[in-house]
N, CA, C and O atoms as a Tripos MOL2 file, in Angstrom:
@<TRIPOS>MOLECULE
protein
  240   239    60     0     0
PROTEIN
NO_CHARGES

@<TRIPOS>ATOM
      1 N           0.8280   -1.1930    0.0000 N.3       1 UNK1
      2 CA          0.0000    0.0000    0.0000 C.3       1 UNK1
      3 C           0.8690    1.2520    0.0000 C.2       1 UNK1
      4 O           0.4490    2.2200   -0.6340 O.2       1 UNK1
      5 N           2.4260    1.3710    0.8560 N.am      2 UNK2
      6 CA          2.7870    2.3610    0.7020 C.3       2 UNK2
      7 C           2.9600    2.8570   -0.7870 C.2       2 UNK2
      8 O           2.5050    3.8850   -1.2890 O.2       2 UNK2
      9 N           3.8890    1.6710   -1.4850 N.am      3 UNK3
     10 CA          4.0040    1.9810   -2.9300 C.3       3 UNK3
     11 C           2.6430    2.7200   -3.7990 C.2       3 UNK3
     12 O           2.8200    3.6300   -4.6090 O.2       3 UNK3
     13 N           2.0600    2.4760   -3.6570 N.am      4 UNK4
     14 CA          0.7430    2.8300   -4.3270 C.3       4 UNK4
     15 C           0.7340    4.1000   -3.8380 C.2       4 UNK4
     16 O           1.0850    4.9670   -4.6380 O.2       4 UNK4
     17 N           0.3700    4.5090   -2.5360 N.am      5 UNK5
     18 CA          0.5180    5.8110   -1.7520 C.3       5 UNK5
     19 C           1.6680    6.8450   -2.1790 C.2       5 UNK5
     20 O           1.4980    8.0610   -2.0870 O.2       5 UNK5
     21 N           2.7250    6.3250   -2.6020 N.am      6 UNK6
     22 CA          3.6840    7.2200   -2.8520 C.3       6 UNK6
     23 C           3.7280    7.4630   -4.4360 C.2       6 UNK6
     24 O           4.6220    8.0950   -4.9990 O.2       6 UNK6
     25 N           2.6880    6.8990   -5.0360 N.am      7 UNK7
     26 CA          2.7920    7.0020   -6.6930 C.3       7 UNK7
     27 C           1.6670    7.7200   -6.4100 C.2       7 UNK7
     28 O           1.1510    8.0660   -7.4730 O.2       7 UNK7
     29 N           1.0600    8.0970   -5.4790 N.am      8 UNK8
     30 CA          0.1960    8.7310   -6.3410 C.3       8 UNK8
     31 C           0.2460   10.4150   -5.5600 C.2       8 UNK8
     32 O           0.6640   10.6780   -4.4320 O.2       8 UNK8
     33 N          -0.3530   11.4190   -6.6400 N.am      9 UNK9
     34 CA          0.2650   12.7650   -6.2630 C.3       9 UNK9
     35 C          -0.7260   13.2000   -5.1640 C.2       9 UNK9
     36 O          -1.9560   13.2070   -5.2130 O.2       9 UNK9
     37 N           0.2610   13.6330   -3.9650 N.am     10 UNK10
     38 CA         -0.1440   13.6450   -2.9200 C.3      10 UNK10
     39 C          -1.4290   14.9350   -2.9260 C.2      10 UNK10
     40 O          -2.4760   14.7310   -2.3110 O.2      10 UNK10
     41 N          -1.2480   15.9560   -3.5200 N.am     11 UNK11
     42 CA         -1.8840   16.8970   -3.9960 C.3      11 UNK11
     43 C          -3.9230   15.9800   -3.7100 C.2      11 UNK11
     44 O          -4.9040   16.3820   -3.0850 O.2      11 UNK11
     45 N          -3.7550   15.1280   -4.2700 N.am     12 UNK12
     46 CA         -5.1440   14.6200   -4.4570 C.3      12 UNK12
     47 C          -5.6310   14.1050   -3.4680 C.2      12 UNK12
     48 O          -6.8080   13.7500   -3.5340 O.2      12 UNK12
     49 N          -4.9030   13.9090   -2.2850 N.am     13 UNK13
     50 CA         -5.3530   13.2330   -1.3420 C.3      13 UNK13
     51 C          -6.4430   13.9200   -0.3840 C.2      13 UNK13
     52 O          -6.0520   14.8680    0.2960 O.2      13 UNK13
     53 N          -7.5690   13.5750   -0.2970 N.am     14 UNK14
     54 CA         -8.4070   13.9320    0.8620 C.3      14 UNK14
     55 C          -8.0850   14.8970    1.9080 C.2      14 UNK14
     56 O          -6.9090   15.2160    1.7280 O.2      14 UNK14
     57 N          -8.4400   15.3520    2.6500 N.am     15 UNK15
     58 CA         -8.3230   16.0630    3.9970 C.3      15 UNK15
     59 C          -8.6420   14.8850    5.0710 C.2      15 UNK15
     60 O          -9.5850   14.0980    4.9910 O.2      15 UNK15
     61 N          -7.8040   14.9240    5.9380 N.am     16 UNK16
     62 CA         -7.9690   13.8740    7.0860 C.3      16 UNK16
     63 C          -9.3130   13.7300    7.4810 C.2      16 UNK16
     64 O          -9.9860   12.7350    7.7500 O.2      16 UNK16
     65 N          -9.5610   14.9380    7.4600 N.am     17 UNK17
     66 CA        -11.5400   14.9720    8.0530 C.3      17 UNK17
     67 C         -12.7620   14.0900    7.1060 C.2      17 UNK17
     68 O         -13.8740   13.6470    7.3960 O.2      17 UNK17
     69 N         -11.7500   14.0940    5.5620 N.am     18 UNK18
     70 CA        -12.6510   13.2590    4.5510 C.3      18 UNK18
     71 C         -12.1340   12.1170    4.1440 C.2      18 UNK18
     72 O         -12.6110   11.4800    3.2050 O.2      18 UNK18
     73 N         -11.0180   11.7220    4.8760 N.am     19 UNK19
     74 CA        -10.5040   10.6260    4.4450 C.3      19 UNK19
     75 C         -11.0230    8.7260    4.8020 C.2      19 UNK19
     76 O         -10.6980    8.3490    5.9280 O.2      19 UNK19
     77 N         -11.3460    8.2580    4.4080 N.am     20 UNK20
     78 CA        -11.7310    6.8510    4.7250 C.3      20 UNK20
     79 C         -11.6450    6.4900    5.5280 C.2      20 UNK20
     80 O         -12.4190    6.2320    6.4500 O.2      20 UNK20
     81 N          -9.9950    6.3170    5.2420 N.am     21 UNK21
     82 CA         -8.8370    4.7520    5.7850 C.3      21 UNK21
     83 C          -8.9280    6.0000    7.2560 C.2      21 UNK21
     84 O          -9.0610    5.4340    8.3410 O.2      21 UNK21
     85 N          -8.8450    8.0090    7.3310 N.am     22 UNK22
     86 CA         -8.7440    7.8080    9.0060 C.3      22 UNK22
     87 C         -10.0390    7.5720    9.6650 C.2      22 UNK22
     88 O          -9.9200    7.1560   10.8170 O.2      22 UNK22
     89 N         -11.1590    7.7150    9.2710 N.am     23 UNK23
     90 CA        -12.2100    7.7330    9.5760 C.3      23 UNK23
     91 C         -12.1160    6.3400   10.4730 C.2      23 UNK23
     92 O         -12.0520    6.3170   11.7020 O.2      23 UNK23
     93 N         -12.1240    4.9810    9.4440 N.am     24 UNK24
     94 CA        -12.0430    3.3560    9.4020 C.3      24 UNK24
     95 C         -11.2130    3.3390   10.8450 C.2      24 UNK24
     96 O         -11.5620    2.7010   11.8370 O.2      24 UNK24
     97 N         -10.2720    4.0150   10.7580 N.am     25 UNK25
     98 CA         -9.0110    4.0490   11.6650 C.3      25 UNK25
     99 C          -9.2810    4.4840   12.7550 C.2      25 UNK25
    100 O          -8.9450    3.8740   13.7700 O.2      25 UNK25
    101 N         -10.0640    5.8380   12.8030 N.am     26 UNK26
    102 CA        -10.5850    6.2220   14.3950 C.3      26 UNK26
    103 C         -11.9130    5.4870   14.8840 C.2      26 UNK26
    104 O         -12.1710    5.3410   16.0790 O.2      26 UNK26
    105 N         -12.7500    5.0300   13.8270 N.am     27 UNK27
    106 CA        -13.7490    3.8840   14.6200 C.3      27 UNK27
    107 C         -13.7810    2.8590   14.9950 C.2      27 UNK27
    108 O         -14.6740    2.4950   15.7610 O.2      27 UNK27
    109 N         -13.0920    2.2870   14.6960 N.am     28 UNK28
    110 CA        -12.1630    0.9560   14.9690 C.3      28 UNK28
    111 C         -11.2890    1.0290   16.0170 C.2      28 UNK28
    112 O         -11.2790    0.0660   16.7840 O.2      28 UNK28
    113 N         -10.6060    1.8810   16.2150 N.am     29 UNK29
    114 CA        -10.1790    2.1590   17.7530 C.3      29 UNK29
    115 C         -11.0280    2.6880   18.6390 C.2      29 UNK29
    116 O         -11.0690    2.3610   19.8260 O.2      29 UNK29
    117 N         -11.8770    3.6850   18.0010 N.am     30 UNK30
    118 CA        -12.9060    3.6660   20.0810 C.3      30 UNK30
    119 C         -13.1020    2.4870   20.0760 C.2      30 UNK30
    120 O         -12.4390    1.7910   20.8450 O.2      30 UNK30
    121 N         -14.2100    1.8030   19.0890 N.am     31 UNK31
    122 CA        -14.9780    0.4840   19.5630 C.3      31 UNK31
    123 C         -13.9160   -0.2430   20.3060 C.2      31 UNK31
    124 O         -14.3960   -0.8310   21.2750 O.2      31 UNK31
    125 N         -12.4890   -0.4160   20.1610 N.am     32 UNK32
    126 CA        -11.5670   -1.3880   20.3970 C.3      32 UNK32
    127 C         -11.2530   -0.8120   21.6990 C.2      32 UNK32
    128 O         -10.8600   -1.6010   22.5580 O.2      32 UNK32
    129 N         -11.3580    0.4400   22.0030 N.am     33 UNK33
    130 CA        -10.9380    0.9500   23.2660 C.3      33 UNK33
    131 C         -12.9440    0.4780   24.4730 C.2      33 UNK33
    132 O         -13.0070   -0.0430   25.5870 O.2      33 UNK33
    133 N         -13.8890    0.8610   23.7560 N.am     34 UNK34
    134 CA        -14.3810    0.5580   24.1720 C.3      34 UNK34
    135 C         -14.7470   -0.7150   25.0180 C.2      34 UNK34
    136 O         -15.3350   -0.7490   26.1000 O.2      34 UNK34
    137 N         -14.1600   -1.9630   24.1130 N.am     35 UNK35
    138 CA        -14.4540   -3.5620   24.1900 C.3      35 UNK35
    139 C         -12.6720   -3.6390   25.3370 C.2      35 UNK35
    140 O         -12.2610   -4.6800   25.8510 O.2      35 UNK35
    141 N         -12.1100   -2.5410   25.4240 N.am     36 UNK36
    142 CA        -11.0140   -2.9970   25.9410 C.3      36 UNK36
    143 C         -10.1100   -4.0480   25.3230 C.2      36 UNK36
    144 O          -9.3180   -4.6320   26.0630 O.2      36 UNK36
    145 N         -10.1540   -4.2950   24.2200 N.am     37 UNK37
    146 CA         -9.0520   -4.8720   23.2030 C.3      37 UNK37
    147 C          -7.8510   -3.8870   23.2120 C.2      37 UNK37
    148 O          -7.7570   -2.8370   22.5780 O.2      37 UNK37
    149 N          -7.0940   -4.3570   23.9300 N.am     38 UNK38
    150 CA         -5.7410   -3.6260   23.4800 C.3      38 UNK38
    151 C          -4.7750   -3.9490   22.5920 C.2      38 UNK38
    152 O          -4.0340   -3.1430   22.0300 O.2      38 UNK38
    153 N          -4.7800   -5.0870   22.4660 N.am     39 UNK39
    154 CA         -4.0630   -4.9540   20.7050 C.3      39 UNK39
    155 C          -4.3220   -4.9810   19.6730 C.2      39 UNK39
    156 O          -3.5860   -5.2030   18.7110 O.2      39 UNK39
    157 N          -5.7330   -4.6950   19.7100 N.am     40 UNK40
    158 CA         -6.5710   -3.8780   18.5560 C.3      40 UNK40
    159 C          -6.4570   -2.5450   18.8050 C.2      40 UNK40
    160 O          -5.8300   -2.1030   17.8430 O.2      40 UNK40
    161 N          -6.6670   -1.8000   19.4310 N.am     41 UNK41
    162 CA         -5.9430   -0.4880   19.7810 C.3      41 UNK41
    163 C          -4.4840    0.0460   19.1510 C.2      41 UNK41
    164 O          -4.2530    1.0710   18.5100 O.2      41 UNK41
    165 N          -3.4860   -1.1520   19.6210 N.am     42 UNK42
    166 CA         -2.6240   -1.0640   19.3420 C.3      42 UNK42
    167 C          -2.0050   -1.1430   18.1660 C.2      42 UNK42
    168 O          -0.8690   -0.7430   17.9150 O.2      42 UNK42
    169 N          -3.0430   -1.8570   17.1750 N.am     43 UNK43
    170 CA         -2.6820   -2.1080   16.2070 C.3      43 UNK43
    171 C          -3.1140   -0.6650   15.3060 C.2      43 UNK43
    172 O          -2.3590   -0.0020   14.5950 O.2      43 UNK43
    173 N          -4.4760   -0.4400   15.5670 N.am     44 UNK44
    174 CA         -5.0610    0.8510   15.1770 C.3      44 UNK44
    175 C          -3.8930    2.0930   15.3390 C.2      44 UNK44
    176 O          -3.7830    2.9480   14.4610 O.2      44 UNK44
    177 N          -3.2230    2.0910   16.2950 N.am     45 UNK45
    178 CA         -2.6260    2.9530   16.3710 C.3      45 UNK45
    179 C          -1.0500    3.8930   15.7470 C.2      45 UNK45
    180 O          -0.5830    5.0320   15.7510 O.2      45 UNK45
    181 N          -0.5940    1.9780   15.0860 N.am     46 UNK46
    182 CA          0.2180    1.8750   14.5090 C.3      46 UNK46
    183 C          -0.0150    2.0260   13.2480 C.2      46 UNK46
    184 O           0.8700    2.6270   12.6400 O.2      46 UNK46
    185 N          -0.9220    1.6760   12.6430 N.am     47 UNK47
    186 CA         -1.6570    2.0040   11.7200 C.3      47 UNK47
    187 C          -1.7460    3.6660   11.1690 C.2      47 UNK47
    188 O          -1.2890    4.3150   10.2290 O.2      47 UNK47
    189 N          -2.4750    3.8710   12.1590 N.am     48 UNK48
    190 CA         -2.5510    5.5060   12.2600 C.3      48 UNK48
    191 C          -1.1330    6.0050   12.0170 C.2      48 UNK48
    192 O          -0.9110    6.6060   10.9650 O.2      48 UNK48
    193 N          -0.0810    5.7940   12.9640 N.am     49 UNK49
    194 CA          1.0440    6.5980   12.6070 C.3      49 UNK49
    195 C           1.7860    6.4310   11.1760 C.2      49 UNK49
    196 O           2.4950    7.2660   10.6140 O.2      49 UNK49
    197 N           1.4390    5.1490   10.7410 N.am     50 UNK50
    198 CA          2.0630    4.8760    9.4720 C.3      50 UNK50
    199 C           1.4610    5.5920    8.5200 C.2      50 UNK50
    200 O           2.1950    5.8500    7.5660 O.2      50 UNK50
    201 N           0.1780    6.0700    8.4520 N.am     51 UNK51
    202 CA         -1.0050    6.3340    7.5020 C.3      51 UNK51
    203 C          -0.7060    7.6480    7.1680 C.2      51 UNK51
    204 O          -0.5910    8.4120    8.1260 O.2      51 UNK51
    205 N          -0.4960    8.2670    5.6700 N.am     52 UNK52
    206 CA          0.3770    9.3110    5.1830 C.3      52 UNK52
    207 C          -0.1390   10.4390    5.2570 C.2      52 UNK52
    208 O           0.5930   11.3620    4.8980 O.2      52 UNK52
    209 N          -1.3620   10.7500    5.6690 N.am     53 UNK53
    210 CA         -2.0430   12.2380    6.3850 C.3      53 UNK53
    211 C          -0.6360   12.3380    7.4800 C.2      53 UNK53
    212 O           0.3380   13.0640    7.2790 O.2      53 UNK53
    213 N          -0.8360   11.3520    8.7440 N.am     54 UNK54
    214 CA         -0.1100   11.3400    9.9140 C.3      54 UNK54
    215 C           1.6260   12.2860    9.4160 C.2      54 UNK54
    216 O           2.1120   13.3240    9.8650 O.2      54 UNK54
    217 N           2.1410   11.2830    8.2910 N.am     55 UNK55
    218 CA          3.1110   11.5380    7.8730 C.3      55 UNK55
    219 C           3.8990   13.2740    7.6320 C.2      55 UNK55
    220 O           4.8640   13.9010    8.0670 O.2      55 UNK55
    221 N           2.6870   13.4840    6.6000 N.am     56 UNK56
    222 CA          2.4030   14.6120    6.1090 C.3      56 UNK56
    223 C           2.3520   15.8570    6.9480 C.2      56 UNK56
    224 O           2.9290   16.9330    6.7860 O.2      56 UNK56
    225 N           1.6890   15.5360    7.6960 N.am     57 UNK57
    226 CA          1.3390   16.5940    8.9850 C.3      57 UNK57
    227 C           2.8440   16.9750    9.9890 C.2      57 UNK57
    228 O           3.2460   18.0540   10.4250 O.2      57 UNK57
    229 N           3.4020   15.6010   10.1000 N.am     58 UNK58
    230 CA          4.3940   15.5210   10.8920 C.3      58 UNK58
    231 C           6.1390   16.0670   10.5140 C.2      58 UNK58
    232 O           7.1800   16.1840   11.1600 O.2      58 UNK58
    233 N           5.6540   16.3150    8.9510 N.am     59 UNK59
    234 CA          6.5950   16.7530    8.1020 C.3      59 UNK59
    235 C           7.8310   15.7280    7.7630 C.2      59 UNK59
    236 O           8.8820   16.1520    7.2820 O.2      59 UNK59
    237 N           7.5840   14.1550    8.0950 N.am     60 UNK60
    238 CA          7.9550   12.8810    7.9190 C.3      60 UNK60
    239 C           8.1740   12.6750    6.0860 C.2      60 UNK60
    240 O           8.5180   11.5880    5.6240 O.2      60 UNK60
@<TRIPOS>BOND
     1     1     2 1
     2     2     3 1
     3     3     4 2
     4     3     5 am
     5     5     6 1
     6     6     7 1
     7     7     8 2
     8     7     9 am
     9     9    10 1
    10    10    11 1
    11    11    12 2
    12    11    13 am
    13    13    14 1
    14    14    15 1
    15    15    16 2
    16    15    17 am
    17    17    18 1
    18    18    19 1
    19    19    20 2
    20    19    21 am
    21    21    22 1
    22    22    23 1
    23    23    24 2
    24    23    25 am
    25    25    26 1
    26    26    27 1
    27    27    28 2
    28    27    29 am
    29    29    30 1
    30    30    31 1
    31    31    32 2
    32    31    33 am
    33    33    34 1
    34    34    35 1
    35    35    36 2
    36    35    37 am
    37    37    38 1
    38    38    39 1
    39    39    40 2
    40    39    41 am
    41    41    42 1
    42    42    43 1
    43    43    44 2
    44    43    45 am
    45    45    46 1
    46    46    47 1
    47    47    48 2
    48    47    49 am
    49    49    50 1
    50    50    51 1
    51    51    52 2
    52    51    53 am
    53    53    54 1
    54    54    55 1
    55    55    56 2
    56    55    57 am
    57    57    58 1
    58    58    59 1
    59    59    60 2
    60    59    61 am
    61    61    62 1
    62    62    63 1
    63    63    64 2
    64    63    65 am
    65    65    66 1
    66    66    67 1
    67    67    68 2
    68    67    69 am
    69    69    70 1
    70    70    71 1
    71    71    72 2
    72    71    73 am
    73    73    74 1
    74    74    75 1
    75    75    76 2
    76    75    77 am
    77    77    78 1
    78    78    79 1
    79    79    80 2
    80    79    81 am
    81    81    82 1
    82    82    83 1
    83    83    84 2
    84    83    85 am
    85    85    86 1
    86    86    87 1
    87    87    88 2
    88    87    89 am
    89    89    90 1
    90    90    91 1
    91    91    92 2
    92    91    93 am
    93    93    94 1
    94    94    95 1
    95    95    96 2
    96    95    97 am
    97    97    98 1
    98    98    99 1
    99    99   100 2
   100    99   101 am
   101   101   102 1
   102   102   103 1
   103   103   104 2
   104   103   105 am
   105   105   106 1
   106   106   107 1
   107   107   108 2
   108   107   109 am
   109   109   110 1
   110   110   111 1
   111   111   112 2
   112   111   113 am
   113   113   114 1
   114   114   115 1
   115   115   116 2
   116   115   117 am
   117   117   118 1
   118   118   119 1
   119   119   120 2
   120   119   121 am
   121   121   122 1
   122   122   123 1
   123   123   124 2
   124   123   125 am
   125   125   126 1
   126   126   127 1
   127   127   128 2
   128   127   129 am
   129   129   130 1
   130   130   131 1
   131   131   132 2
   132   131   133 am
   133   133   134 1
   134   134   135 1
   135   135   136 2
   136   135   137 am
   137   137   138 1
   138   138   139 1
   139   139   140 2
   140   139   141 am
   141   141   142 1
   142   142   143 1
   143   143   144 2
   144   143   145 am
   145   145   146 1
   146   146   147 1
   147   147   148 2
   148   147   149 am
   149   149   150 1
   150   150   151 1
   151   151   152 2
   152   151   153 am
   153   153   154 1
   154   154   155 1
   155   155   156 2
   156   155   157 am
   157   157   158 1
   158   158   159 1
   159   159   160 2
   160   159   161 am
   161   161   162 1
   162   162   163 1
   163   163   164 2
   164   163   165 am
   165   165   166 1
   166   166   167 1
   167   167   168 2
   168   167   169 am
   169   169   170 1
   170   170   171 1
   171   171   172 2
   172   171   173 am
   173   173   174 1
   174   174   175 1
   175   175   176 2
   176   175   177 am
   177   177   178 1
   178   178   179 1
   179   179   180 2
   180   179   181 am
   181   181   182 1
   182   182   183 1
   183   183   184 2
   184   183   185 am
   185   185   186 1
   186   186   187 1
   187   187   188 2
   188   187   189 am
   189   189   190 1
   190   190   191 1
   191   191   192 2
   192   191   193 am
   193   193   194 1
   194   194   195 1
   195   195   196 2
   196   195   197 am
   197   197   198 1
   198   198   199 1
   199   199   200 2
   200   199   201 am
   201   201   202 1
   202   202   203 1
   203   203   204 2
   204   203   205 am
   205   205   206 1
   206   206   207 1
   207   207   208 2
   208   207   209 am
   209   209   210 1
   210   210   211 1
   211   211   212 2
   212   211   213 am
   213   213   214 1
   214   214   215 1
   215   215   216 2
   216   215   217 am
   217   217   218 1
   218   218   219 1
   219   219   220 2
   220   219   221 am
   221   221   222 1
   222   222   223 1
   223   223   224 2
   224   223   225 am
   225   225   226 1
   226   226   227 1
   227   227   228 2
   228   227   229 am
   229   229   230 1
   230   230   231 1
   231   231   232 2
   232   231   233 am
   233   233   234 1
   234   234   235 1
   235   235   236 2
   236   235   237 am
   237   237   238 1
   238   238   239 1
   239   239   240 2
@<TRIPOS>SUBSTRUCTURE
     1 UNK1         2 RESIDUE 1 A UNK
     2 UNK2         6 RESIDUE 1 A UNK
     3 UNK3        10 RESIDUE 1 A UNK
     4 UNK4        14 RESIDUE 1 A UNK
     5 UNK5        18 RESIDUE 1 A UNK
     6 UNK6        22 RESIDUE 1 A UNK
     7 UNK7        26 RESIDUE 1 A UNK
     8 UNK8        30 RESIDUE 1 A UNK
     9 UNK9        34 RESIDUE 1 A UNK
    10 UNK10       38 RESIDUE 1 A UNK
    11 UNK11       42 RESIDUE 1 A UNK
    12 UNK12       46 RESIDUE 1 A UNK
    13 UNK13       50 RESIDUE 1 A UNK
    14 UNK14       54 RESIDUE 1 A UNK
    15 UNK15       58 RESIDUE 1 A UNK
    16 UNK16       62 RESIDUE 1 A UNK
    17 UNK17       66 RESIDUE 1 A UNK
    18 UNK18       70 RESIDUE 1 A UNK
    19 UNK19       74 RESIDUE 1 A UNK
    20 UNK20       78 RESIDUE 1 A UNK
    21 UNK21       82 RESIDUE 1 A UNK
    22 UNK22       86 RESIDUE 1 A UNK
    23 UNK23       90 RESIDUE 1 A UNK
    24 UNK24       94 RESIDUE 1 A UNK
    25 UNK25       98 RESIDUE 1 A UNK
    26 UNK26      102 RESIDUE 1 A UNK
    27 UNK27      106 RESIDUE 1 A UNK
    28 UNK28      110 RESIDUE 1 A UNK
    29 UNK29      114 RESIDUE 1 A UNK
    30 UNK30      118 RESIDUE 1 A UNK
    31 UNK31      122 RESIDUE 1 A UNK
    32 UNK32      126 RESIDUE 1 A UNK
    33 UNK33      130 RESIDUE 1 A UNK
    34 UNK34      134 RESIDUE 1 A UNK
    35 UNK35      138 RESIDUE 1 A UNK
    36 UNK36      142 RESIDUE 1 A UNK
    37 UNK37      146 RESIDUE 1 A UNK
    38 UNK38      150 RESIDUE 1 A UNK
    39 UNK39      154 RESIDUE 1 A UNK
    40 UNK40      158 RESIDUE 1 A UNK
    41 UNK41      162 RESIDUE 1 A UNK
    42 UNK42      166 RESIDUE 1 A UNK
    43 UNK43      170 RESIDUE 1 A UNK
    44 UNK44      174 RESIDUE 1 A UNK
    45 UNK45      178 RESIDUE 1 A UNK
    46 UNK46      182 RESIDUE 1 A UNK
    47 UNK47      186 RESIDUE 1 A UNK
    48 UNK48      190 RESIDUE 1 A UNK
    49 UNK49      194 RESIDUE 1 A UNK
    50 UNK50      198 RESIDUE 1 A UNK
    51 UNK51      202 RESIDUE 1 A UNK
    52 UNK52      206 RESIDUE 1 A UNK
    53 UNK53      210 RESIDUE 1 A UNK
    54 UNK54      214 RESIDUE 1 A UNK
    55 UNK55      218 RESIDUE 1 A UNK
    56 UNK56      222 RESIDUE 1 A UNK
    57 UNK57      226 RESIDUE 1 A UNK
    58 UNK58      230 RESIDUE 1 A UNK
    59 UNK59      234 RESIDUE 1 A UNK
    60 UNK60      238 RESIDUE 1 A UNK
């Protein structure tokens, strides 16, 4: 997925607020925080930091 992500011009990418994959990404972690799954959390979270809004923002 990164490959794909990095071919394509970043210019086009969504706003975090309209984006899917963070949307997918922050509901999937309450529920997971909710149910107390923590390495679903954890995984969500890693996720998140990898995910190229995160990147972007971070100047990564």
């Amino acid at each position: 997925m990164r490959a794909i992500a990095a071919a394509v011009d970043q210019s086009q990418w969504p706003e975090p607020d309209d984006c899917g994959v963070c949307i997918a990404l922050d509901v999937e972690r309450l529920e997971a925080y909710d149910e107390s799954d923590w390495p679903t959390v954890a995984q969500c979270n890693a996720e998140i930091l990898n995910h190229p809004h995160l990147r972007r923002r971070s100047g990564a």
